[in-house]
C-alpha positions in Angstrom: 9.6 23.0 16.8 9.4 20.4 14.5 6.8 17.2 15.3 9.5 14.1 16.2 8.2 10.1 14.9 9.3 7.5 15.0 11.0 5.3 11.8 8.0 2.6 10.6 11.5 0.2 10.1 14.4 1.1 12.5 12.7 3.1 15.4 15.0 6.1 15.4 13.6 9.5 15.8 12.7 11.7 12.7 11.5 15.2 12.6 8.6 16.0 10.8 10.2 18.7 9.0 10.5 19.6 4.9 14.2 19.0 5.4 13.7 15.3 6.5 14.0 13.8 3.2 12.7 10.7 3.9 10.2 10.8 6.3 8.7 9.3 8.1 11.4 7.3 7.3 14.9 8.3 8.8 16.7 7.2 5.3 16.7 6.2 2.0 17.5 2.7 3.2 14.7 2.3 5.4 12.2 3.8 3.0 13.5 1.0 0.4 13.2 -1.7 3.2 9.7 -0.9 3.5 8.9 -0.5 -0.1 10.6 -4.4 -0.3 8.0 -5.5 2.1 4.9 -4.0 0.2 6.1 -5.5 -2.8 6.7 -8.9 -1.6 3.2 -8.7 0.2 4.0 -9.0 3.6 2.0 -5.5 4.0 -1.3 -5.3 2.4 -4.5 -4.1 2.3 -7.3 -5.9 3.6 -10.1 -6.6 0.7 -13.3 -8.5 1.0 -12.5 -11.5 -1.6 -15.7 -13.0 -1.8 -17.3 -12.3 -5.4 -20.9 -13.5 -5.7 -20.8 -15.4 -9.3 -24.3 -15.0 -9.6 -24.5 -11.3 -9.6 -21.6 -11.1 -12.0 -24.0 -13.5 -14.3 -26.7 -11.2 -13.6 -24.5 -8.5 -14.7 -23.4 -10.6 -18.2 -20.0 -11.1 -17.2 -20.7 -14.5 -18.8 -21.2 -13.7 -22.0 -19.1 -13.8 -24.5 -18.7 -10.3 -26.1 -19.4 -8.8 -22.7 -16.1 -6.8 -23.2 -16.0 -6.1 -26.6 -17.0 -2.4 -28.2 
């Protein structure tokens, strides 16, 4: 017996299986509906945005042929 979820969009139940196509999504629609929302950001991943300048000084981020060969 295949495990049932639930669609991340719509809420209608999707077996777990290899024959669901789309899962966890229940269809190519939702699946694109959710894809919209990572690309317009209103999913993301949570980062730590605070860069400490002086360690990338430390570093030589600052110089000028720091990322030339």
């Amino acid at each position: 017996m295949p495990h049932i979820v639930k669609c991340p969009i719509c809420q209608k139940e999707v077996a777990w299986s290899a024959e669901s196509k789309f899962r966890p999504f229940c269809s190519e629609r939702c699946k694109l509906i959710d894809l919209g929302d990572w690309a317009s950001e209103k999913h993301a991943i949570p980062v730590e945005p605070n860069i400490d300048e002086e360690l990338l000084d430390e570093l030589g981020y600052d110089e000028p042929d720091f990322f030339k060969e």
